[in-house]
C-alpha positions in Angstrom: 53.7 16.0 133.8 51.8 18.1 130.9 48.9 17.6 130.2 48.7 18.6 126.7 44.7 18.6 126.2 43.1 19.9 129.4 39.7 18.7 130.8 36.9 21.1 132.0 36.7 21.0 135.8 32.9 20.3 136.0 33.9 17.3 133.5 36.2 16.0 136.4 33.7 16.6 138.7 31.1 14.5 137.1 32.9 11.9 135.6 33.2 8.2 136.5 36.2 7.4 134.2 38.0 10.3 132.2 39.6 8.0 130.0 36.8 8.3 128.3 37.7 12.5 128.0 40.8 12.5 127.4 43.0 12.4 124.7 44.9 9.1 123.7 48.4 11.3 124.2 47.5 12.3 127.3 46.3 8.8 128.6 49.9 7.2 127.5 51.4 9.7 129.3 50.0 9.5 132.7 49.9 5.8 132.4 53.5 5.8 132.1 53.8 8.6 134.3 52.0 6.3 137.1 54.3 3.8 136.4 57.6 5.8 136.4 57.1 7.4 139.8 56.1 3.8 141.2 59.4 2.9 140.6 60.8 6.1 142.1 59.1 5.5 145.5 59.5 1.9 145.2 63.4 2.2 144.8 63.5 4.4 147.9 62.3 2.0 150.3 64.9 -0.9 148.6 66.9 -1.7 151.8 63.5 -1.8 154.0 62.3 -4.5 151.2 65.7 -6.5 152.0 64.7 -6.0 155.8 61.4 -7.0 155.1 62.5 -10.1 153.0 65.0 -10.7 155.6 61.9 -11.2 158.5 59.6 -12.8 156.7 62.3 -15.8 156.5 62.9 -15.5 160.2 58.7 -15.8 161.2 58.5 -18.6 158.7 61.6 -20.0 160.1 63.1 -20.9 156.6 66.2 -23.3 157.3 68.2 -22.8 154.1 70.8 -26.0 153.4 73.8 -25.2 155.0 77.2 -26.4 153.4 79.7 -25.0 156.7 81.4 -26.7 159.0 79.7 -29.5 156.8 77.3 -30.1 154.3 73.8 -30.3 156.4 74.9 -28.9 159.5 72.8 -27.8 162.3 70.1 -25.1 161.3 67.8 -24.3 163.7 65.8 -21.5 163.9 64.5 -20.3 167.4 60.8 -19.0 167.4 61.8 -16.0 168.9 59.8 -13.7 166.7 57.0 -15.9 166.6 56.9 -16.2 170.4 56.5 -12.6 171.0 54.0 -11.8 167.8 51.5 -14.3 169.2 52.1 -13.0 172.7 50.8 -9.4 171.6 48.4 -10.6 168.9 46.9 -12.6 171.8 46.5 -9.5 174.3 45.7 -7.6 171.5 43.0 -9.0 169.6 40.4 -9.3 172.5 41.3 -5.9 173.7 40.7 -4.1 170.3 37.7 -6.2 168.7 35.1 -6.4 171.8 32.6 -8.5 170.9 29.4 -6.1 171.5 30.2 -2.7 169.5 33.4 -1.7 168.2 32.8 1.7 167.3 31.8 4.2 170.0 30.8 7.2 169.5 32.1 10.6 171.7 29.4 13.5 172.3 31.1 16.8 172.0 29.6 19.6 174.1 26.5 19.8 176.7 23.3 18.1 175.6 20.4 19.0 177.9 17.9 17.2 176.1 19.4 14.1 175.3 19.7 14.2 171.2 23.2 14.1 171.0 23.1 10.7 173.1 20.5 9.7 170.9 22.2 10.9 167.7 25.5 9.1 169.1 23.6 5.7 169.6 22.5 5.4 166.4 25.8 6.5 164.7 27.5 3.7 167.0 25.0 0.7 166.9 24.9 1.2 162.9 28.6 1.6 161.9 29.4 -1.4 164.4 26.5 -3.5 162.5 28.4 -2.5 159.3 31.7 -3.9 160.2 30.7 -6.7 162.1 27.5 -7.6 159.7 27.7 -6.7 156.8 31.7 -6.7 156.1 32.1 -10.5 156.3 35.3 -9.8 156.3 36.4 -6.6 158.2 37.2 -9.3 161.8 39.9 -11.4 160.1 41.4 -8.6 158.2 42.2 -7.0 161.5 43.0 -10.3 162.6 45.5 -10.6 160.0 46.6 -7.3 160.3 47.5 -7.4 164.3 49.9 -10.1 163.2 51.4 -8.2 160.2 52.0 -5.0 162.6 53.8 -7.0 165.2 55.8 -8.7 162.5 56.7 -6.1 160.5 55.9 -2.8 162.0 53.2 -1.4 160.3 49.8 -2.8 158.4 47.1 -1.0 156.5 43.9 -0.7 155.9 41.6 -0.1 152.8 38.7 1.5 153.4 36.3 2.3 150.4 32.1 1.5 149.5 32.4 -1.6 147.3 30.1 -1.8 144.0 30.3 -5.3 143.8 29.4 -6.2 147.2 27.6 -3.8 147.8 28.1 -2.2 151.2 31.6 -0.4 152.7 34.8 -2.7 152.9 37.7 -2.5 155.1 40.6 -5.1 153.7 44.0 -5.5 154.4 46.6 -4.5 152.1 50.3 -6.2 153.1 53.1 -3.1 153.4 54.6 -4.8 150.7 52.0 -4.4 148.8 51.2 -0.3 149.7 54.1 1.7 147.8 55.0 5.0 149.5 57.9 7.5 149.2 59.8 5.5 152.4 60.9 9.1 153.3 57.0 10.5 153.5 55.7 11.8 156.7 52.6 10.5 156.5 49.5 9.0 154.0 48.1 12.2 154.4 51.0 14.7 153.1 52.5 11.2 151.0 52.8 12.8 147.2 51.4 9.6 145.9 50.6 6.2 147.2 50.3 3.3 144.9 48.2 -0.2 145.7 49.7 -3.3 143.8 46.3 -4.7 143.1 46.0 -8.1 141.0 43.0 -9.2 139.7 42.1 -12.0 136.7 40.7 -10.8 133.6 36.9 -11.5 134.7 37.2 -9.3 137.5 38.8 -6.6 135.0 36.1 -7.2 132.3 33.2 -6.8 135.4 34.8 -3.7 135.9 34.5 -2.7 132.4 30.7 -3.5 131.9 30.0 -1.9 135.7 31.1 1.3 133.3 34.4 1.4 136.0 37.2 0.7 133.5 37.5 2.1 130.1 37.6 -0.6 127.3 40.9 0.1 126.0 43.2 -2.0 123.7 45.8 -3.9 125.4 48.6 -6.2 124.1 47.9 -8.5 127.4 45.6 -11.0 125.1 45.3 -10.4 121.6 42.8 -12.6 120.1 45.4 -14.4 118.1 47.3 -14.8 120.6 49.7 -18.2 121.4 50.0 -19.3 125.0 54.3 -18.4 123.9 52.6 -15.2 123.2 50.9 -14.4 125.8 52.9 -11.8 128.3 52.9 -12.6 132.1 51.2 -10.0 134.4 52.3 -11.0 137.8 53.9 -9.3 141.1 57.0 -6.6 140.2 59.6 -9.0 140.6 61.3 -7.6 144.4 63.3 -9.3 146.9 60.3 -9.8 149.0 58.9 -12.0 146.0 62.2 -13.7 145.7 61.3 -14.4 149.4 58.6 -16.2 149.9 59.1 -17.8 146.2 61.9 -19.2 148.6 59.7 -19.9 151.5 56.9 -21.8 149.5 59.5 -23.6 147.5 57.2 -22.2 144.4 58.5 -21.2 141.3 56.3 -18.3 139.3 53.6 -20.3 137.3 53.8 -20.3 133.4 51.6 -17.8 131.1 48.4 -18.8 131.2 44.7 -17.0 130.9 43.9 -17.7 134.2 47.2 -15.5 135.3 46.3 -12.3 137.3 47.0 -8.9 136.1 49.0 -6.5 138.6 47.6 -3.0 138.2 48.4 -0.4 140.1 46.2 1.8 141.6 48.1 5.6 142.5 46.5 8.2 145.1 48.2 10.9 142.9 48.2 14.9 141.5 47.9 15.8 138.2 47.0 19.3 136.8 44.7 17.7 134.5 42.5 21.1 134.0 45.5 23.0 133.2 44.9 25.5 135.9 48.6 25.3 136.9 47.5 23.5 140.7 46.9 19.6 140.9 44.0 17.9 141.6 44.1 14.6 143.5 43.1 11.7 141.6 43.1 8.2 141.2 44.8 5.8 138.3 44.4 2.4 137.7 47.7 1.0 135.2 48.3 -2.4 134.0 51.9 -2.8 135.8 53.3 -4.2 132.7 52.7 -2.2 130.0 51.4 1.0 131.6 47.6 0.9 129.9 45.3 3.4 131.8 42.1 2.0 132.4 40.7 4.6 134.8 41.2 8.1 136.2 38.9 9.7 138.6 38.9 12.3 141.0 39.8 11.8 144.4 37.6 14.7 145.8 34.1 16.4 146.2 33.3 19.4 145.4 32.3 20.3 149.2 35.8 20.0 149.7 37.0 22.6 147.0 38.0 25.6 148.9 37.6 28.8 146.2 38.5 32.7 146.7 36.8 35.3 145.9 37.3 35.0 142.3 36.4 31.8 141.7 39.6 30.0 141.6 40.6 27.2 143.3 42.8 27.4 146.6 42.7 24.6 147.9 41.4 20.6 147.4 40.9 18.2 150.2 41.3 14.5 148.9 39.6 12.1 150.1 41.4 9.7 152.3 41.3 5.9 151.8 43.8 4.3 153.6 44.4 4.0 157.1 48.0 3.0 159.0 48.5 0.4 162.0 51.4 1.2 162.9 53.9 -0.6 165.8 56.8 1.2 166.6 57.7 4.2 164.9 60.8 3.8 162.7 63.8 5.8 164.7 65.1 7.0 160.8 61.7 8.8 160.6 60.5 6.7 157.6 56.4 5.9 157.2 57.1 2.2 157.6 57.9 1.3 161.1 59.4 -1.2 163.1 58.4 -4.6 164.0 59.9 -7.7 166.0 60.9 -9.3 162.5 63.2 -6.2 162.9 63.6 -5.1 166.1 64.4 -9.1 166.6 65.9 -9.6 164.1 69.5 -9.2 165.2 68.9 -11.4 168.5 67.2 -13.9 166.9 70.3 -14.7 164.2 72.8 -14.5 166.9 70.3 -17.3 169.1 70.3 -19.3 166.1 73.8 -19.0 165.7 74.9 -20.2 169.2 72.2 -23.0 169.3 73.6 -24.5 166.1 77.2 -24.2 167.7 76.4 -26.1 170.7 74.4 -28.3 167.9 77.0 -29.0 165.8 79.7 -29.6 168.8 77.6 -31.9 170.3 77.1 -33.9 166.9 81.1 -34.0 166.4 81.4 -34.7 170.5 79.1 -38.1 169.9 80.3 -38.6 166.6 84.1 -38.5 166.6 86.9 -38.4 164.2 90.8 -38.1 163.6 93.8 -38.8 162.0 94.9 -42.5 160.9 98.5 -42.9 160.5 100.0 -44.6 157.3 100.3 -48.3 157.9 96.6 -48.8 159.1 95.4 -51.1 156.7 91.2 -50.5 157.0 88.6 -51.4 154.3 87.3 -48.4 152.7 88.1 -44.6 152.5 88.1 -43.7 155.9 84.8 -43.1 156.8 83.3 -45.2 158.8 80.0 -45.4 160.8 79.1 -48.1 163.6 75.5 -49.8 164.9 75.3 -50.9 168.2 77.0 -54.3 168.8 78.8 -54.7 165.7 82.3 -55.6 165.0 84.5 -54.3 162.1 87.5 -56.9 161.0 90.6 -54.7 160.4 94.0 -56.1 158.5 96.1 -54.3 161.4 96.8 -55.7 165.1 95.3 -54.4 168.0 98.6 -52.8 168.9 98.9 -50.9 165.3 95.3 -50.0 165.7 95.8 -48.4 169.2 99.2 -46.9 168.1 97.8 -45.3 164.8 94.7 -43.6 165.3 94.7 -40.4 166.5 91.2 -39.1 168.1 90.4 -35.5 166.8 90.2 -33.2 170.2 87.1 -31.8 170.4 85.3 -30.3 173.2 81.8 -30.6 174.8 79.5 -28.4 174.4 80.4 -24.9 175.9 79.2 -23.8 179.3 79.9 -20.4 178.4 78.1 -20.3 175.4 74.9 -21.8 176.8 75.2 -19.4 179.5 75.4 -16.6 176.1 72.1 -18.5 174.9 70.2 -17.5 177.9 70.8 -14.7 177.9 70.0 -13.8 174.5 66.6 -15.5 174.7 65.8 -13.8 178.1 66.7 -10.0 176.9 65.0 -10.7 173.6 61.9 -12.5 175.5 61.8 -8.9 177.2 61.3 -7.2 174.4 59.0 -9.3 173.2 56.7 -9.0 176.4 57.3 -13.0 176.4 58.7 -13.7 179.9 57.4 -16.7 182.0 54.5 -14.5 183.6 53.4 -13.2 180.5 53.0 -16.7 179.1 50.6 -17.9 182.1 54.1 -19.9 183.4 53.9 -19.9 187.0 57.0 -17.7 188.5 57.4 -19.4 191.9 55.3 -20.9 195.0 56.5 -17.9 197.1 55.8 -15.5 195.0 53.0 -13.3 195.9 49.5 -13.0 193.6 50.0 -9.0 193.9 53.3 -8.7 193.1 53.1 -11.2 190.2 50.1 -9.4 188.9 52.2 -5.8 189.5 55.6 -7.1 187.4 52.7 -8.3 184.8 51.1 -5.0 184.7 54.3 -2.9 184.2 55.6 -5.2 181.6 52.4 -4.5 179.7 52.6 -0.2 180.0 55.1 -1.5 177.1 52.3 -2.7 174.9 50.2 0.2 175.9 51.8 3.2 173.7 51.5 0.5 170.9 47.6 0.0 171.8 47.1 3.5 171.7 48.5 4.2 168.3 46.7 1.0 166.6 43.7 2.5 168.8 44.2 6.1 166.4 44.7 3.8 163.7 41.3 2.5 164.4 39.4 5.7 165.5 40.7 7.1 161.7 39.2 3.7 159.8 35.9 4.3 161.5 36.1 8.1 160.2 36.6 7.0 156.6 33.5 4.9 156.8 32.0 7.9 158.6 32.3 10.2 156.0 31.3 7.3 153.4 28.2 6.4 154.8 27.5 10.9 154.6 28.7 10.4 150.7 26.4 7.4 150.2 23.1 9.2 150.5 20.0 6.7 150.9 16.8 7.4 148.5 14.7 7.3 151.6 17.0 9.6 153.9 17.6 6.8 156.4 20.1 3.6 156.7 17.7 0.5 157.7 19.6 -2.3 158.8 18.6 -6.2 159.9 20.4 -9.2 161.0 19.6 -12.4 160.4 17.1 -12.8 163.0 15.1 -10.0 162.4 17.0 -7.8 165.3 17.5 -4.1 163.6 17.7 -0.4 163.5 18.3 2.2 161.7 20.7 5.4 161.4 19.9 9.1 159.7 21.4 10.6 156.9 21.8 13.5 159.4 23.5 11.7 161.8 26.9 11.9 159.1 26.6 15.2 158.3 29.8 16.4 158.8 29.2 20.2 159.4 27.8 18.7 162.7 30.4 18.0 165.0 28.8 16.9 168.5 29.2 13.3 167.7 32.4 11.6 166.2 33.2 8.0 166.1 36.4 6.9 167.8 37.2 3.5 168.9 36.7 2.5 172.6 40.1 4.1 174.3 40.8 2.0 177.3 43.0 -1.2 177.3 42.4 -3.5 180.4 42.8 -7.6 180.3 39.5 -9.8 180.7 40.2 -10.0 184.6 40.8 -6.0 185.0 37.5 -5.4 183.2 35.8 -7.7 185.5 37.8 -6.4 188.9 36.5 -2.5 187.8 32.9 -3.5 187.3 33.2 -5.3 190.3 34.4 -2.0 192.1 31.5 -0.3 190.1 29.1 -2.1 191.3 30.0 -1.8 195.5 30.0 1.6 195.1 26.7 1.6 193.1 25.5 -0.4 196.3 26.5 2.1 199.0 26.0 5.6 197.1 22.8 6.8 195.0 22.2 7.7 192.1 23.7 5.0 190.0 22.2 3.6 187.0 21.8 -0.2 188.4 21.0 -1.3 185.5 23.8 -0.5 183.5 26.3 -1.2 186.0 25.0 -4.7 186.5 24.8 -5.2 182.8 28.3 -4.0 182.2 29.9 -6.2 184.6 28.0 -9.3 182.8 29.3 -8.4 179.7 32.7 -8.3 181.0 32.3 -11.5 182.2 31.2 -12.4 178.3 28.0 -13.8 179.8 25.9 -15.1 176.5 22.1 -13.7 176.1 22.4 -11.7 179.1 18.9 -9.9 178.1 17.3 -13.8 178.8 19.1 -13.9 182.3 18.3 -10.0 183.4 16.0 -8.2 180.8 16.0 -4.7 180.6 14.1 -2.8 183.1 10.5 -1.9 181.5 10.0 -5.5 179.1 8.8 -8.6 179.6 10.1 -10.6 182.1 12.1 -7.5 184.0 11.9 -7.3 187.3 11.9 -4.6 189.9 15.1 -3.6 191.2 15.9 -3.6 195.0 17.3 -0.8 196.3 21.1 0.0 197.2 21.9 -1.9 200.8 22.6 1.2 202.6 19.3 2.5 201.9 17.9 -0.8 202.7 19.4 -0.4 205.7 17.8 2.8 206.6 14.2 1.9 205.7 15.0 -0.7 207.9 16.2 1.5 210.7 13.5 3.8 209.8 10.7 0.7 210.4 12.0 -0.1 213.7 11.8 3.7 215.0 8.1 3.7 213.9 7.3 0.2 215.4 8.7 1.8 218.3 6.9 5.0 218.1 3.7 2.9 217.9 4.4 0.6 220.4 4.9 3.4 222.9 1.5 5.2 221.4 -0.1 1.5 221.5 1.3 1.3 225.2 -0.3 4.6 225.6 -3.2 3.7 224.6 -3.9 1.2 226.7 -3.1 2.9 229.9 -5.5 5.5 228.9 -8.5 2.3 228.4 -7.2 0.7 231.7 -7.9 4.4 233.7 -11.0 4.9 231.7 -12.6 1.7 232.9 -11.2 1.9 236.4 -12.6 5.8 236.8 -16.0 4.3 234.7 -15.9 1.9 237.9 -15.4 4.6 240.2 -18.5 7.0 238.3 -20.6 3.9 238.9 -19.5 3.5 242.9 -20.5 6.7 243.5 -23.9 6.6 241.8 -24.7 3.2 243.5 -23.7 5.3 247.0 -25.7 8.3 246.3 -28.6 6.2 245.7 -28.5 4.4 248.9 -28.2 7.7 250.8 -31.6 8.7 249.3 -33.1 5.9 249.9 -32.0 4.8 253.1 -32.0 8.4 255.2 -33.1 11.2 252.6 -32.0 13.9 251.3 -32.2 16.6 254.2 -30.6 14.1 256.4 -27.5 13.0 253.7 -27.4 16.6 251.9 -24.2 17.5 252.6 -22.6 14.3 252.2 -24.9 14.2 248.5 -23.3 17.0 247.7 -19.8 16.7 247.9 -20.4 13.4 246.3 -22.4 14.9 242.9 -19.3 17.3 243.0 -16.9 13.8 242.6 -18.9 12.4 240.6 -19.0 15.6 237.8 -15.2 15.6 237.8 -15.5 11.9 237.7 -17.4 12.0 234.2 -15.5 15.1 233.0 -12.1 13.3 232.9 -14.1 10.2 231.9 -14.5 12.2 228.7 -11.3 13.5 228.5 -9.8 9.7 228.7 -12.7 8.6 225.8 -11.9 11.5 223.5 -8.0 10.8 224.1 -8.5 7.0 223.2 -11.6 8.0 220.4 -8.5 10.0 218.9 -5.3 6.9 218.8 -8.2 5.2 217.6 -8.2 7.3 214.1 -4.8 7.6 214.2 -4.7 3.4 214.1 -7.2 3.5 211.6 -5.8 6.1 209.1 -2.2 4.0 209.5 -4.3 0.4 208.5 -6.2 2.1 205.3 -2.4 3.4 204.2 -0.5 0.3 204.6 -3.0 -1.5 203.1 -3.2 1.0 200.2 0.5 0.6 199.9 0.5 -3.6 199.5 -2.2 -3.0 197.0 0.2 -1.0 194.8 -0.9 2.3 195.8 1.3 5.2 196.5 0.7 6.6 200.1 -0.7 10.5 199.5 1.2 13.1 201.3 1.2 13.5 205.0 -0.4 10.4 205.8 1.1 8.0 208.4 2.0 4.5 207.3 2.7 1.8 210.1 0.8 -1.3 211.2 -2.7 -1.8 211.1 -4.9 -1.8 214.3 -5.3 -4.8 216.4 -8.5 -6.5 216.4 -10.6 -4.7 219.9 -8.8 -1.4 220.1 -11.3 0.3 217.5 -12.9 2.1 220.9 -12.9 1.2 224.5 -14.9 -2.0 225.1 -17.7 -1.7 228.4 -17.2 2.1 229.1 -20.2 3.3 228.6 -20.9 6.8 227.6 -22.1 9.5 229.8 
C-alpha cells in the first residue's frame, strides 16, 4: 500500500484520529486495504473455521433430523466433550483465580533494605484491586474463557484503558472473532491482527463526540433512507455463523436501526510517513463498505529506537492482546487444539455406535417382515398395536401363520457395546474424566494413597496446560502493567478504595519500566484445595520444631487455604487491636521447660544448703553459749588460779567457736541476697519488665529465711 500524501511523524505521534490528516484518497485506500487483507488471513484459516463449526455442534450437542435407516432415527449425542471441558474448567478455575490477590509480584535481585518488597506489595495489592474491583468484568471473562480454551484450543484476551468506563478492561474476544494469518507464529510477529467488533450506532456516534471516530459520510443510514434501503451490517457471513444460526434455530434478523455495525479493528503496518519502513497502527473499518473511521498509532515514542542520524530503526508496538492457549496445534498454526477437536473424532464414532445399538434395539422391539400375497389385512401394511388389543383379519389363522414372514433382525451387539466402552474409556482419558477424577469412588479395597497417586499423575497432564494459561496470564497482567506506567496520574500516585472504605495506594514509580526489580507474574504453582492445605499443614510442624519462622504468616497462609472468611476477626495481625502474643515453637517450650526444672533444682539444692548451714549455726550458737555458762561457773565456784588452765583451753574453744559462728552467718547472710536478688527479678519479670543482664531469675524467698532466726550475733 502507497500512501500517496504522507503524514509528518510528530503528526502521528500526537494525533488521536489521523483521519482527520489525511487525505480522502488515502483513507479509501487503507480502508479497503484493511478490509482486503482481512479476507486474505481469514481465508487462510477456512478449514480451522469448518473444524471450529464442526465442535461447536458437538458441545452444544445439535441433533440434526436424521432421514437413514429411517426418517427420525436414533440421534444421540454423547457429552463427551462436555464431560471433559467441565472436568478441567472445574480444576482450573479455583487454581488460576484465588480469591485473595491474583497478581503477584517477583523481586528481581537482593534488597537489603526492604524497598523492593515494599515496591512489589503495592504493585501487587493495586493491579489485583484493579481486576478484581474495578473490572466488573475481568472474573467471568476468564471464566468464559477457561471454557472456550478447553473447547476449542485457544481464547484471548483484550487488554486496553477504557474511556468510557473509565479504568483498564480485560474482555474476552471468541477465536472466531480474533482474525490472524492461521500460519503466524505468534500475536507478537502476526503481520496484522483484526478484531470483529460490533457495536450499534449510539455506541459509534459516542465514539464520534468522545473525539475517537472521525465523522465521516457513510451510506449505512442516509437520512432518506427506507427500511428496503437500509444495508445490513452484521457478522461476515462464515461457516461458524452458519453454525450456531443452526444451533439457535435463528435466522439473521431483518434491517433495522437497531442492527449492529461489524467494524473491524486491524493491529496493522502502514508506511504512512513515507519513510519507506512501517509504523504499527490501528484501523477501525465498517466491514461492509470499508469506511475508515479511525487510525492511530500503535506506539510511543519511548519505544522508537533511532541511529545516529535520526532515522528510525526500529518501532515497538504496543501489545494488546493476550493468548490462552490449550494444546499447541501439531501443524504449527497460532490457533491450537481443543477437546472439540482433539475429541472430536471419538466423540462421532461413540455417537455413531450408540445410535446403532439404538436403532437395533428399536427394530428388535418393534418388528417387521414380508406378508405374502393372499393375506387379506385392512390397510397398507403398517400396523402398530396397544397393549391388549385385538386386530380382526379376513385371513384364517392358518393363512396368517403361513404368510407372514418375520424380518431377521438381531439384538443389540455384544461386540459393539464392548466397542462403546472402550471408546468412552480412552476418550474419558484424554479428557482427565475417569471415575477418580469425577469424585466416583474406584473400589472398597482400594487404598486412599494409591487412589490419591493415579489422581495426581493423571493431572501432570493438565499441568503443562496450566502452565501455559499461567504465561498467558503473567503476559495480561504485563499489558496492564505497562498501561497503568502510560496512564500517568495528575497527583503522581494511584489511590484506590473499596466499598467499605478498605484502600491503598500504588506509585507512578512503581510502573516505570526502566526499573526492573519488580515484575508482575501470575502465582506459578498449581496444587488442589486439599494439597494447599496438606503443605501448610507441613509448614506449619516444621515452623513448630525449627526457629526462625514467621508464625504469623504461616498460620495465616494455612487459614487461607482452608478459605477461612474474615480471618483478621479470628487471628488479627500481630501489633493491632485485639492480637495476641504468640507462644513460642513447642521445642523451645520444651527447653524453657527443661531449663526451669534445672534451676528449681539448683535452688533446691542451694535452699537445702542453706538450711544445713542455719541448722549448724544454731547448734554451734548452742555450743558458744555451753561454754560461756561453764566458764562462768568455774569462776565462780573455784576461781581463777584454781580453774586457769581448764579456763584457758576453754576461751581457746570458745574463739574458734565464734569464729566459725561467723563464718556460718556470713555464708547464710550471703544465700540470703542471692534469694532476695532472684524475688526482686521474678517479680520484675511478671510485672512486664525485662530482667537486666546477669541477674538471676528463680523463685522468690520463703517467708523466715531472710537471715537466721535466734542466733545472736557475736
Amino acid at each position: 500500500m502507497q500512501i500517496a500524501h504522507p503524514v509528518k511523524f510528530e503528526t502521528i505521534v500526537g494525533s488521536n484520529n489521523l483521519v482527520e490528516h489525511m487525505h480522502e484518497d488515502d483513507v479509501a485506500l487503507v480502508g479497503e486495504t484493511v478490509r482486503r487483507q482481512y479476507d486474505a488471513d481469514k481465508q487462510s484459516r477456512s478449514q480451522w473455521e469448518d473444524r471450529y463449526a464442526e465442535a461447536e455442534k458437538r458441545v452444544m450437542q445439535l441433533a440434526e433430523e436424521k432421514t437413514w435407516p429411517w426418517p427420525k432415527a436414533s440421534n444421540i449425542k454423547f457429552p463427551l466433550i462436555t464431560i471433559a471441558t467441565l472436568q478441567y474448567h472445574a480444576r482450573a478455575y479455583p487454581a488460576l483465580v484465588p480469591s485473595g490477590y491474583p497478581v503477584k509480584c517477583r523481586v528481581i535481585g537482593d534488597d537489603p533494605d526492604g524497598k523492593k518488597a515494599q515496591r512489589a506489595k503495592r504493585v501487587s495489592e493495586h493491579m489485583s484491586f484493579q481486576v478484581m474491583e474495578e473490572d466488573a468484568q475481568w472474573e467471568d471473562s476468564t471464566d468464559k474463557a477457561l471454557i472456550v480454551q478447553a473447547i476449542m484450543g485457544c481464547a484471548f484476551k483484550k487488554t486496553y484503558n477504557s474511556s468510557s468506563r473509565r479504568c483498564v478492561v480485560s474482555e474476552l474476544v471468541m477465536p472466531k472473532d480474533l482474525v490472524v494469518n492461521y500460519w503466524a507464529k505468534s500475536l507478537e510477529t502476526a503481520p496484522r491482527i483484526t478484531h470483529v467488533i460490533g457495536l450499534s450506532r449510539d455506541e459509534i456516534e459516542e465514539r464520534v463526540r468522545r473525539g475517537l471516530f472521525a465523522r465521516v459520510a457513510s451510506p449505512s443510514a442516509p437520512d432518506d433512507a427506507s427500511d428496503e434501503d437500509t444495508p445490513r451490517s452484521m457478522p461476515v457471513s462464515s461457516v461458524i455463523t452458519e453454525a450456531e444460526n443452526e444451533i439457535s434455530g435463528i435466522q439473521p434478523p431483518a434491517a433495522d436501526d437497531d442492527m449492529p455495525i461489524m467494524l473491524l479493528e486491524q493491529h496493522c503496518w502502514i508506511d504512512l510517513d513515507g519513510d519507506g519502513m512501517r509504523e504499527p497502527y490501528i484501523a477501525s473499518v465498517r466491514a461492509d463498505d470499508g469506511t475508515l473511521y479511525r487510525l492511530v498509532a500503535r506506539f510511543e515514542d519511548d519505544r522508537v529506537e533511532r541511529n545516529e542520524a535520526g532515522e528510525i530503526v526500529r518501532i515497538e508496538p504496543e501489545q494488546y492482546f493476550s493468548k490462552l492457549e490449550f494444546i499447541p496445534a501439531p501443524d504449527g498454526s497460532i490457533y491450537g487444539m481443543g477437546f472439540g477437536m482433539l475429541l472430536g473424532a471419538v466423540n462421532d464414532a461413540v455417537d455413531t455406535a450408540m445410535n446403532q445399538m439404538f436403532d437395533a434395539g428399536t427394530m428388535s422391539n418393534l418388528g417387521g417382515g414380508f406378508l405374502a400375497r393372499g393375506i387379506r389385512l385392512k390397510g397398507t401394511g403398517e400396523y402398530s398395536f396397544k397393549p391388549q388389543e385385538w386386530k380382526r383379519t379376513d385371513s384364517t389363522a392358518e393363512d396368517l401363520h403361513k404368510g407372514i414372514y418375520p424380518l431377521p433382525v438381531r439384538e443389540p451387539s455384544g461386540v459393539l457395546f464392548q466397542l462403546l466402552n472402550l471408546l468412552i474409556e480412552w476418550g474419558a482419558r484424554i479428557g482427565m474424566a475417569t471415575d477418580a477424577a469425577t469424585g466416583e469412588n474406584p473400589g472398597q479395597n482400594q487404598k486412599v494413597g494409591t487412589t490419591e497417586a493415579v489422581i495426581e499423575q493423571g493431572e501432570k497432564v493438565f499441568n503443562g496446560i496450566y502452565k501455559r494459561t499461567y504465561r498467558a496470564m503473567k503476559r495480561e497482567f504485563r499489558l496492564i502493567y505497562r498501561l497503568n506506567y502510560l496512564a500517568k496520574p495528575l497527583s503522581g500516585r494511584f489511590d484506590y478504595a473499596d466499598d467499605t472504605g478498605n484502600g491503598g495506594y500504588a506509585l507512578w514509580e512503581d510502573y516505570f519500566e526502566s526499573n526492573k526489580s519488580v515484575l508482575p507474574s501470575a502465582d506459578p504453582t498449581i496444587a488442589s484445595r486439599e494439597k494447599l492445605v496438606q503443605r501448610n499443614m507441613t509448614i506449619r510442624q516444621l515452623a513448630g520444631s525449627m526457629p526462625g519462622y514467621n508464625r504469623y504468616a504461616v498460620e495465616r497462609r494455612l487459614l487461607e487455604s482452608m478459605e477461612v472468611p474474615n480471618i483478621d476477626e479470628i487471628f488479627p495481625k500481630p501489633g493491632t487491636p485485639g492480637a495476641q502474643q504468640p507462644s513460642p515453637p513447642p521445642n523451645v517450650m520444651v527447653a524453657q521447660i527443661k531449663a526451669s526444672v534445672e534451676k528449681a533444682k539448683i535452688e533446691a539444692a542451694d535452699r537445702r544448703h542453706q538450711l544445713e548451714l542455719m541448722e549448724n549455726a544454731r547448734l554451734n550458737q548452742a555450743k558458744i553459749m555451753q561454754l560461756e555458762a561453764q566458764a562462768l561457773k568455774l569462776r565462780t565456784e573455784a576461781g581463777v588460779a584454781e580453774n586457769g588452765q581448764i579456763l584457758a583451753l576453754m576461751d581457746q574453744e570458745l574463739r574458734a567457736a565464734k569464729q566459725f559462728q561467723d563464718q556460718l552467718t556470713g555464708a547464710i547472710a550471703g544465700y540470703s541476697q542471692i534469694f532476695d536478688q532472684m524475688a526482686q527479678t521474678q517479680s520484675g519479670a511478671s510485672n512486664g519488665n525485662t530482667p537486666q543482664q546477669g541477674t538471676v531469675g528463680g523463685m522468690a524467698n520463703p517467708a523466715g529465711n531472710a537471715g537466721v532466726q535466734g542466733v545472736p550475733q557475736g
